[in-house]
C-alpha positions in Angstrom: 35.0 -13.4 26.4 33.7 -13.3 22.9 36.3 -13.4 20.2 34.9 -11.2 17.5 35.6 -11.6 14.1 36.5 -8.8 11.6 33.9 -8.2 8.5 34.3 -6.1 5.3 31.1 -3.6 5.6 31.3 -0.6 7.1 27.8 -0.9 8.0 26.9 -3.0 10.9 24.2 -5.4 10.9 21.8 -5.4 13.5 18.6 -7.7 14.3 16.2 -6.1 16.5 13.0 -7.7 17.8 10.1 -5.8 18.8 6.4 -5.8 20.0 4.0 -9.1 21.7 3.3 -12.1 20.3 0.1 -13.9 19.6 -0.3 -17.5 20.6 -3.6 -19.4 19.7 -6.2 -20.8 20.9 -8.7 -21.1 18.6 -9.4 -19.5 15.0 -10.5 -16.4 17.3 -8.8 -16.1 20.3 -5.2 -15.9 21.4 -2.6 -15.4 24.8 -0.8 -12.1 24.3 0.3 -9.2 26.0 0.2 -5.3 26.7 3.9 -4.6 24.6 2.9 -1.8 22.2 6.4 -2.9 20.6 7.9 1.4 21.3 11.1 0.6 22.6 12.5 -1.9 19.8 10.9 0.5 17.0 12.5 3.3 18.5 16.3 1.1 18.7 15.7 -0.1 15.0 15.3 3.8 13.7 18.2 4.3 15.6 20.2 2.1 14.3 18.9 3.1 10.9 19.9 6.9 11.8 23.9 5.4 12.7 24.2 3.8 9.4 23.4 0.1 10.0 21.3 -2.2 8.0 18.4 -3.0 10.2 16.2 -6.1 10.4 13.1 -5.3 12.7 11.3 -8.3 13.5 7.3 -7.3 14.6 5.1 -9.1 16.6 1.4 -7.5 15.8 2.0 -3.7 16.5 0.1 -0.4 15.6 3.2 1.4 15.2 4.8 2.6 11.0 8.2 1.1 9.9 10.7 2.6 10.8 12.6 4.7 7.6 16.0 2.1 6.0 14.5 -0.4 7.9 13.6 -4.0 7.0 10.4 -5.3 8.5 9.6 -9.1 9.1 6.1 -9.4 10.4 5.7 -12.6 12.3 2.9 -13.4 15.1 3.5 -16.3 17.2 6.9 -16.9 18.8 7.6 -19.9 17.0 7.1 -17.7 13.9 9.5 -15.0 15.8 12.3 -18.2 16.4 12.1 -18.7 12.9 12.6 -14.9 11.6 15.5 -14.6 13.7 17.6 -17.8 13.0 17.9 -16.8 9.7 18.6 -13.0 10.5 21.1 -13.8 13.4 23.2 -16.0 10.4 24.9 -12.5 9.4 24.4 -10.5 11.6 26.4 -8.4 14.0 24.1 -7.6 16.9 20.5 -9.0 18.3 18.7 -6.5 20.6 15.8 -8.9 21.9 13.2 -6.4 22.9 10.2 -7.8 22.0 7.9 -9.3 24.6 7.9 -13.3 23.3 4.9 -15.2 25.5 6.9 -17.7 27.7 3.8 -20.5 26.8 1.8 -21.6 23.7 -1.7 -23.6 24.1 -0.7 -27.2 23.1 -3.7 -27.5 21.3 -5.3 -25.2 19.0 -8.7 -25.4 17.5 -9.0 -24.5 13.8 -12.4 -24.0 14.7 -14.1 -21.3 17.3 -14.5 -22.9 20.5 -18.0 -22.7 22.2 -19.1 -22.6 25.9 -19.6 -26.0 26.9 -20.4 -25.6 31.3 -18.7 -23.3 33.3 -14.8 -24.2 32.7 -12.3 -24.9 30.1 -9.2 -25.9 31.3 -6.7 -24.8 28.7 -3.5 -26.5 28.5 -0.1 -24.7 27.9 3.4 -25.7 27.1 6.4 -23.8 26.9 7.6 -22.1 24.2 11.6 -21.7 22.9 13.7 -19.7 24.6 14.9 -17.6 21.3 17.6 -15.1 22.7 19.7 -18.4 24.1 19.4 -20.3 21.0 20.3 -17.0 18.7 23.4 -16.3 20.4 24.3 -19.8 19.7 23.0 -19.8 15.9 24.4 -16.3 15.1 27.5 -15.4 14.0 30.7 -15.8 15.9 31.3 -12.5 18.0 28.1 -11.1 17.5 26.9 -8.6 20.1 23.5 -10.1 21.8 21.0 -8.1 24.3 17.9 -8.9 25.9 15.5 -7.4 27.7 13.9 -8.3 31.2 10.5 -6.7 32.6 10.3 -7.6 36.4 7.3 -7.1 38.8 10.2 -7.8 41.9 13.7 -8.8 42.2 14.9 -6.8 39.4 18.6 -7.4 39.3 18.3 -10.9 40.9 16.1 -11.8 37.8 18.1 -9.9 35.2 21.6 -11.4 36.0 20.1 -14.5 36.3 19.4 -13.9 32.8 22.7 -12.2 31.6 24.2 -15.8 32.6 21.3 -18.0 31.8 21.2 -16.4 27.7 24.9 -16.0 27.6 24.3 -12.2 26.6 26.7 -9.1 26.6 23.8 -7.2 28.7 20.6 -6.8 29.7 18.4 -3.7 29.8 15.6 -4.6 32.5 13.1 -2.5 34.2 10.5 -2.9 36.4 6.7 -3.0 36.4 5.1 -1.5 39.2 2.0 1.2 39.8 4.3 4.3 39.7 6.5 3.5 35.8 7.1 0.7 33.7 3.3 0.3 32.6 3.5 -0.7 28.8 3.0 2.6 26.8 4.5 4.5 29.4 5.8 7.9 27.8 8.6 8.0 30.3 10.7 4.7 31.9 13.1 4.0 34.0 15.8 1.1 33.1 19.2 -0.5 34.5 21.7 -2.1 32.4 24.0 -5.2 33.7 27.0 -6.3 31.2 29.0 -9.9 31.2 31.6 -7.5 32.7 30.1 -6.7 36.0 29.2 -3.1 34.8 25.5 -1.8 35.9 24.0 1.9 35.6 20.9 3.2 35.9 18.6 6.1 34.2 15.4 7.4 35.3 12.8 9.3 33.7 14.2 8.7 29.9 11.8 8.1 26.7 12.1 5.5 25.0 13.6 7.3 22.2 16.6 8.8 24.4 17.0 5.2 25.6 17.1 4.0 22.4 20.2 5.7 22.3 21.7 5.3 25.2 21.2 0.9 24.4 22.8 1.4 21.0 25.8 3.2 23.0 26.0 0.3 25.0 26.3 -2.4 22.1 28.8 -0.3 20.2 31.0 -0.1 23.5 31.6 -4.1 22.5 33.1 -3.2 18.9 30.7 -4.1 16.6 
C-alpha cells in the first residue's frame, strides 16, 4: 500500500491530463487521434468546483479552460512527459485522461515531404510511458489514475494496466459501434482499484462521471 504523507493545505493538488497528442512527421502533417479531450476538462472543473488547485495539461483541444484552473498547453507526448514531471513534484493526485499516441515517427522532416512513387514507409518508435514514470516521480503517497480505451478484453487489458503503472485505479471503457465513440454525449465506464474493487456505470455524461472519478480518488485520502 501507499504510505501517504500529511501536507499543510487544505486544498488538494491535482494534475489532470486531457485531450490527443500530435506527433510529427513533417512541418505539416502529424499521427493523432479522435480524443476531443471532454472527459479530463470536465474532471479538472470538477476538481476546481471541490476546492483544489488544478493543473490541466492539454493536448491540442477545441474546448475553453476550465474556471480556477491552470492550463499547460503541450502537443507532442514528449512535451506532455515534460509538463507533468514537474506538476507531479507537488502534487497530490494525477488523473491521466488524456489520450498520449503510444508511437512518435523517429524521423521528422523540418520540411514538407513530397510524393516520391507510390509508398513511404514511415518509421515509428515508441514513445514514454508517462503515467508509470509519474507515479514514480511524484510525490510520496500521491493518488495516481489512468485511463484505458479498449476495442476487446476490457478488464483483461485494464488490470493489466492497474499492475503494469502501479496505479490506485483505472477508469476504462470500451470502444465499440453502439458507445464509447470519442465525442460520445453519453459513455459507459468500469472502474478497477489496487484493492480488488470494480463497478460499473452505464449511460453517464461525462460530466456526472467526472464526478463519480473524483469520488473515487478522494476514497484514498487525499
Amino acid at each position: 500500500m501507499r504510505r501517504r504523507t500529511a501536507r499543510a493545505s487544505a486544498r488538494p493538488r491535482v494534475v489532470v491530463t486531457a485531450g490527443p497528442t500530435r506527433e510529427p512527421i513533417d512541418a505539416v502533417r502529424f499521427i493523432s487521434n479522435y480524443s476531443t479531450g471532454t472527459f479530463g476538462y470536465e474532471i479538472a472543473a470538477e476538481a476546481a468546483r471541490r476546492g483544489c488547485r488544478v493543473t490541466l495539461i492539454s493536448g491540442p483541444t477545441a474546448l475553453a479552460a476550465p474556471r480556477l484552473v491552470r492550463v499547460v498547453n503541450v502537443e507532442s507526448a514528449l512535451e506532455m512527459r515534460d509538463a507533468v514531471r514537474k506538476a507531479v513534484r507537488d502534487a497530490d493526485c494525477l488523473i491521466m485522461a488524456a489520450a498520449v499516441s503510444d508511437w512518435r515517427p523517429r524521423h521528422r522532416s523540418a520540411r514538407k515531404l513530397k510524393r516520391r512513387g507510390r509508398r513511404m514507409t514511415l518509421e515509428l518508435t515508441e514513445n514514454p510511458d508517462i503515467l508509470r514514470e509519474a507515479g514514480r516521480a511524484g510525490r510520496p503517497g500521491m493518488v495516481v489514475a489512468g485511463f484505458a480505451l479498449e476495442t476487446e478484453g476490457l478488464e483483461k487489458n485494464a488490470l493489466a494496466k492497474l499492475r503494469a503503472k502501479r496505479a490506485d485505479f483505472i477508469v476504462a471503457n470500451r470502444l465499440d459501434a453502439k458507445r464509447g465513440l470519442f465525442g460520445d454525449k453519453m459513455i459507459d465506464i468500469t472502474i478497477f482499484d489496487r484493492l480488488g474493487k470494480r463497478k460499473a456505470w452505464r449511460g453517464k455524461t461525462k460530466k456526472q462521471l467526472a464526478k463519480i472519478v473524483l469520488d473515487k480518488a478522494f476514497s484514498f485520502n487525499i
